[in-house]
N, C-alpha and C positions, 0 to 999 in steps of 0.2 A: 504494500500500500504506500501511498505517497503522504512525506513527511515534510514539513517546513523546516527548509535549513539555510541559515545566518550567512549573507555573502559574507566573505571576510577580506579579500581582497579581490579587485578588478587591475589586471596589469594588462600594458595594452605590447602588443606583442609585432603589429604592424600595422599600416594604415586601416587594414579591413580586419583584422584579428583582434581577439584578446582572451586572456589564460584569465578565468573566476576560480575562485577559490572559496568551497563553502564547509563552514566549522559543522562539526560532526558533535553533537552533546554524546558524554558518555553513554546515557541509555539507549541509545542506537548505535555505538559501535559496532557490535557484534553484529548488527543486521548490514550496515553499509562497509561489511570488509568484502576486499573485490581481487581476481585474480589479473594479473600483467595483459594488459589487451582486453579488458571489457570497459563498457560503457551506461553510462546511465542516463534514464528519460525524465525530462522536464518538465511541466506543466507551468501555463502560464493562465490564470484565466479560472483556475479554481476547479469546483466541478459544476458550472454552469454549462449549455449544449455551446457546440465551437470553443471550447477551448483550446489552449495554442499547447500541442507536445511536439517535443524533438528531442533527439536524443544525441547525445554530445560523448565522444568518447573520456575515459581517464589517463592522464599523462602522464602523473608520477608515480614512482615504485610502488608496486603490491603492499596490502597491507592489511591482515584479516580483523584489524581492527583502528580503521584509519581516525585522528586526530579531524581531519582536513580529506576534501574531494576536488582534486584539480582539475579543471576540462579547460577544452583550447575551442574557442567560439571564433569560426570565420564568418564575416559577412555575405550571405546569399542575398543576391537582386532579389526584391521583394519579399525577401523574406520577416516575419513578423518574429520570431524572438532571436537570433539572430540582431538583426536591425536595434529590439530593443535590449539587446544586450550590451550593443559598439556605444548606445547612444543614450540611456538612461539609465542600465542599472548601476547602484551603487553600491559601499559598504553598510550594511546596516537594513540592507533591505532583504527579504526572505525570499524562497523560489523550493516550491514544491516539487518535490524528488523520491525518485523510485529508488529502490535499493539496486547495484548493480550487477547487470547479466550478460551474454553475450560468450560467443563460444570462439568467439578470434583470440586466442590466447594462448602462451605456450609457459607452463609450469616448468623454473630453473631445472634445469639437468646438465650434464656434462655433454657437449656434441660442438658444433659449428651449425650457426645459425647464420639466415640470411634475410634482408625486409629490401623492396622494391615500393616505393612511396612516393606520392604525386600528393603538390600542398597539404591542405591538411591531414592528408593521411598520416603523416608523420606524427599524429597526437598520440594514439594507441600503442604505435609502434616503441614510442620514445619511451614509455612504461614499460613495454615488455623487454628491451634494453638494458631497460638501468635495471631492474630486477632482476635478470638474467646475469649481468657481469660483477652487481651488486654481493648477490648471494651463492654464485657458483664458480670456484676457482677454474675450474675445469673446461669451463663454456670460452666459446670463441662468438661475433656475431659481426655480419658485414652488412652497413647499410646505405642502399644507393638512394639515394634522393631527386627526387624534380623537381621543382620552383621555375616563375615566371624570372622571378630574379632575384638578388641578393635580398633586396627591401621587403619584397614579398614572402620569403622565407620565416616561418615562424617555427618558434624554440630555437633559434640560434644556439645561445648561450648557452642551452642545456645540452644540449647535443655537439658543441666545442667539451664541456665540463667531463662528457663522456671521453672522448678522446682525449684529454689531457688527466684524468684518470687512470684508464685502464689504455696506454699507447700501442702494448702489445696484442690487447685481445679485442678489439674495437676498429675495424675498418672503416673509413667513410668516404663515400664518392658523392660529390653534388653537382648534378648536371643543370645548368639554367637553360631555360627553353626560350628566352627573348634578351639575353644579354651576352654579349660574351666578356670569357674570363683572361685575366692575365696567364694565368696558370691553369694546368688542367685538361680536361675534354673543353671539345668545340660545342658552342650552345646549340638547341636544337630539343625536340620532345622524343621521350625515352618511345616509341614505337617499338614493335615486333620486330621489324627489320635491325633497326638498331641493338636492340637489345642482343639479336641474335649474335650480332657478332662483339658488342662489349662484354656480356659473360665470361665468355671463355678466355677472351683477352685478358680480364681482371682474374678471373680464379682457376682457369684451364678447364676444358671441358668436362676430364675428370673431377675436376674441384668445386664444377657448378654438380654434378651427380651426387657427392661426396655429404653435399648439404644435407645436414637432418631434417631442417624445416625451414621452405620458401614462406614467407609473411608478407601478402599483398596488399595493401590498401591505397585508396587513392578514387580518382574517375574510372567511371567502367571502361572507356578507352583503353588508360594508362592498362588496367587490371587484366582485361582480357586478352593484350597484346604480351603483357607480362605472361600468361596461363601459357600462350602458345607458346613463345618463345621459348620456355622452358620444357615444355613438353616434348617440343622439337631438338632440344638437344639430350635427353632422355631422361628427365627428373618424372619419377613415379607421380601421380598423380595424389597418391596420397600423403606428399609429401609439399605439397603446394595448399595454401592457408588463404582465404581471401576475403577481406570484406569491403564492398562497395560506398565511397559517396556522392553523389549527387547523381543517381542515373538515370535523369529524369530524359535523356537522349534517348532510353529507352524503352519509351513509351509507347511501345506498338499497339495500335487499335487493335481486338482480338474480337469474333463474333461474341455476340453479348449470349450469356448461356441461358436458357430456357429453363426456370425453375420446376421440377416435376411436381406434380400435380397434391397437394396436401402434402407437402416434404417437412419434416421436423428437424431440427437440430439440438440434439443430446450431449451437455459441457458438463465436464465437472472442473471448478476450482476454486480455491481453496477447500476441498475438501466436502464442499455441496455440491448436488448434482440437479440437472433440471431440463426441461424437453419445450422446445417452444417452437410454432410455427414460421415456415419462412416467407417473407414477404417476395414477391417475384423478381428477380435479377442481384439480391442481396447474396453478401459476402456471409461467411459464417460467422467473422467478428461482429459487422453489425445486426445479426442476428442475434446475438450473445448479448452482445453494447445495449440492447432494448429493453433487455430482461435485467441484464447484472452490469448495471454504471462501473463496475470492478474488475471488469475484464483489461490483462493488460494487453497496451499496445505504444504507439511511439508512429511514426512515421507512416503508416498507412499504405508503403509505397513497396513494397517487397525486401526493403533494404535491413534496414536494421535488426529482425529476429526476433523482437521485443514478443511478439503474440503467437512464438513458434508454439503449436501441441501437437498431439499425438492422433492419430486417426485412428481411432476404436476400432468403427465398422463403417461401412458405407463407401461412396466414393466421391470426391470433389475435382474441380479442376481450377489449377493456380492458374491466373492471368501471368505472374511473372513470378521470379524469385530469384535475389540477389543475396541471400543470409544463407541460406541452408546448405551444407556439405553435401554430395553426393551420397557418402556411410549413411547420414541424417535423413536423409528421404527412402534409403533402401531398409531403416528403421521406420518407416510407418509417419514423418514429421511433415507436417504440412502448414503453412503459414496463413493463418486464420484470416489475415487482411484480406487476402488474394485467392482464397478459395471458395468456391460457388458448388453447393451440394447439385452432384448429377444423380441422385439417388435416392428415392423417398427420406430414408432413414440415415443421417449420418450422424456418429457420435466421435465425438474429440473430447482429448485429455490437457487442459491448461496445465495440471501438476507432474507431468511424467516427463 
């Protein structure tokens, strides 16, 4: 459930950026400790109808029982809390939050690791980093970055502090795509093609193979040029990690589905169960949203994973999906946003 938590600080991080920082009271620490790579949903607006959620990843080191919740806010065109995040929130003011989830994440172990990252993607990333070299002597981790350009670049400083940290265990490449650099790669956007042949260049064919865990984030561009690339030079699939932002590019119109005829949708969560009718061309979330206001969700848009459940029985068909593993759907996982029962009877598991 969503709790009120105390900005404590607002740092501004680039012209369209900035890192919020909100105080954790101890009687929710336990609930707001989070793993390297996850993120948490926003609500602006209360729980009146149209309120404003979004989900914002966390930046700094893992912490199963954090003081403080970092996230890095880019400015999106038109976008509504975003916008009023660059441009009205302050210290002292509160911002209702979920506890955080999200399965882009990789628990410290001993291996070589590697993140491929377009602007903001670098927020989640930069957590799983500093966690990673923070608490495991063992771990190596290489990360290439894209930016429009220097200025554009956000977390700088933390991600110099990593490198001048840990020099030996810490690679970093920053490619700018509209600037060139004195020193360096020639500017340009990290593409397929490109990628295909800076990989191996930087860690040898064998040494892109060798990687335990590729860490994607970024535009679905950057992300799915990233997928191939590595595929084509022969990195397992299950060994490639991705979570999408902004992939609103792919928004294909899809025939709208035919709801069958007195079809029900069957949710349990938290731990209550319930059956309600579906209204014609409805998602299963807002199927759910009508009956239980406590349904979660976040972005509405396939991306973030926020309202991923389990498929009981029945059958649905997702418009898109940008959150879910391949393992995760060959497990039965469906994204409640984006699924439309094609089957009298479907039931989902919010808890599982």
């Amino acid at each position: 459930m969503f709790h009120p938590l105390r900005v404590s600080a607002v740092d501004r991080l680039t012209d369209d950026a900035v890192a919020v920082t909100l105080a954790v009271p101890p009687e929710l620490r336990s609930a707001y400790g989070y793993a390297p790579g996850q993120h948490v949903a926003l609500r602006r607006g209360g729980e009146r109808p149209g309120a404003v959620r979004r989900t914002y990843s966390l930046c700094a080191p893992a912490s199963e029982t954090p003081e403080t919740l970092r996230i890095g806010v880019r400015r999106i065109e038109g976008g509504d809390f975003s916008t009023y995040a660059l441009k009205e929130l302050a210290v002292g003011d509160t911002v209702d939050v979920l506890p955080p989830t999200g399965r882009f994440q990789l628990e410290p172990r001993p291996g070589r690791f590697a993140a491929i990252v377009g602007g903001s993607g670098i927020t989640p990333v930069l957590s799983i980093a500093a966690s990673l070299l923070g608490s495991e002597p063992e771990a190596r981790f290489c990360l290439i970055r894209s930016d429009r350009s220097v200025a554009s670049a956000m977390f700088l400083e933390e991600v110099a502090d990593l490198k001048d940290r840990w020099p030996e265990r810490f690679q970093l490449v920053h490619v700018l795509s509209r600037e060139e650099q004195q020193a360096g790669l020639p500017s340009g956007r990290l593409d397929e093609e490109r990628l295909g042949g800076l990989l191996p260049a930087l860690l040898t064919a064998e040494g892109v193979r060798e990687i335990d865990g590729w860490y994607l984030c970024g535009p679905l561009g950057l992300v799915e040029g990233a997928v191939t690339a590595l595929r084509g030079l022969g990195v397992p699939r299950s060994r490639i990690h991705q979570e999408i932002f902004h992939a609103e590019e792919a928004a294909a119109v899809r025939a709208p589905v035919e709801t069958p005829d007195s079809a029900t949708v069957t949710a349990t969560l938290d731990g209550r169960s319930g059956s309600w009718p579906v209204d014609d061309g409805e998602t299963v979330l807002e199927t759910v949203l009508r009956n239980r206001g406590d349904a979660p969700y976040a972005c509405k848009g396939g991306v973030c994973g926020t309202c991923r459940v389990r498929l009981r029985s029945g059958e649905v068909r997702m418009d898109r999906n940008f959150a879910l593993e391949p393992e995760e759907l060959d497990d039965g996982y469906v994204l409640a946003c984006q699924s439309h029962p094609v089957t009298r009877n479907v039931e989902v598991d919010f808890d599982a």
